[in-house]
N, C-alpha and C positions, 0 to 999 in steps of 0.2 A: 374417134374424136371424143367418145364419150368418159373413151376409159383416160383419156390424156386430161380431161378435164378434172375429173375424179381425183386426177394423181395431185392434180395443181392445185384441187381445194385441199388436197392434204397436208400439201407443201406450206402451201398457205395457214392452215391452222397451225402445223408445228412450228410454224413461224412465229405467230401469234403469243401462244403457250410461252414460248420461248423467249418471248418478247417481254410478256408478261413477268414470268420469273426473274428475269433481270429488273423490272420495275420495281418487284416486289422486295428482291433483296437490297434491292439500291436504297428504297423505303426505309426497312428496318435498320440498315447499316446508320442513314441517314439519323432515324430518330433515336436510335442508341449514340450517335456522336453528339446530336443536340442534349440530351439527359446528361450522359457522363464524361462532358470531356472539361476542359477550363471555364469553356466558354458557354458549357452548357446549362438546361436549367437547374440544377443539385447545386452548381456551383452560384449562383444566380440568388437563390432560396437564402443559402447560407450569407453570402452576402447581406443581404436585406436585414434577417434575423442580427448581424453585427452593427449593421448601422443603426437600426432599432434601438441595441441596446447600449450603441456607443452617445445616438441622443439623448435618450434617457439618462444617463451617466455624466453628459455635458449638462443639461439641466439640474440635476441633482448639484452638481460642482457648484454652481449659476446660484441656487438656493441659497448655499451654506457662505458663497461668496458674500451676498445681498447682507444676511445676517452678521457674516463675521464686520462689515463695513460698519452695521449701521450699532454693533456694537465698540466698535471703536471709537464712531461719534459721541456717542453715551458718556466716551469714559474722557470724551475731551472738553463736552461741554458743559454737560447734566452733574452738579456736583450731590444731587440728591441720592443718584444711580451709583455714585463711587463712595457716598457714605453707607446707602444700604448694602452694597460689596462687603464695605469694611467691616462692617457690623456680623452681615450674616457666614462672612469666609475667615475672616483672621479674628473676630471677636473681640472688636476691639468698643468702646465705651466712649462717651465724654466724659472729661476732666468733671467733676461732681455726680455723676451717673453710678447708683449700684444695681452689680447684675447678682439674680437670684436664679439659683440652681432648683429647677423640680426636677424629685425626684419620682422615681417612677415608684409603689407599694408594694407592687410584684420583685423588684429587683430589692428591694429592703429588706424585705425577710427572706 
């Protein structure tokens, strides 16, 4: 009886063990499919890091929008903003206005 019992605890552990190993690998297979697969976290990571920087990039757009609008107002209504334009881009004068050239003393001689 004793040795039948003996035999049964042994049966029983290499059960166990055995049980065990299959948990184990079931685990690792498990978290290696979570890490590397479509749907796992690598892929997860990398996502985030592109929306990150696709916000940032819709914001920046949003900016330059904001700016090119409220310079278009500028040039529709502010006639101060399209004579300093004129002035400072094409060079251009009033009818009795003379422009003077400085020159630079370094580039003279």
């Amino acid at each position: 009886m004793l040795r039948i019992n003996t035999l049964n605890m042994r049966k029983n552990r290499k059960k166990i063990k055995n049980r065990l190993y299959v948990l184990i690998l079931i685990l690792v297979f498990g978290f290696l499919y979570l890490v590397y697969t479509d749907f796992g976290i690598k892929k997860l990571i990398t996502v985030k890091k592109e929306k990150y920087n696709l916000q940032t990039q819709i914001q920046s757009l949003m900016n330059q929008q904001l700016a090119i609008q409220s310079e278009i107002t500028k040039l529709k209504l502010d006639t101060m903003y399209i004579e300093q334009l004129a002035r400072e881009k094409f060079l251009m004068v009033r009818p009795g206005e003379k422009v003077f050239k400085v020159m630079d003393s370094k580039k003279v001689n």
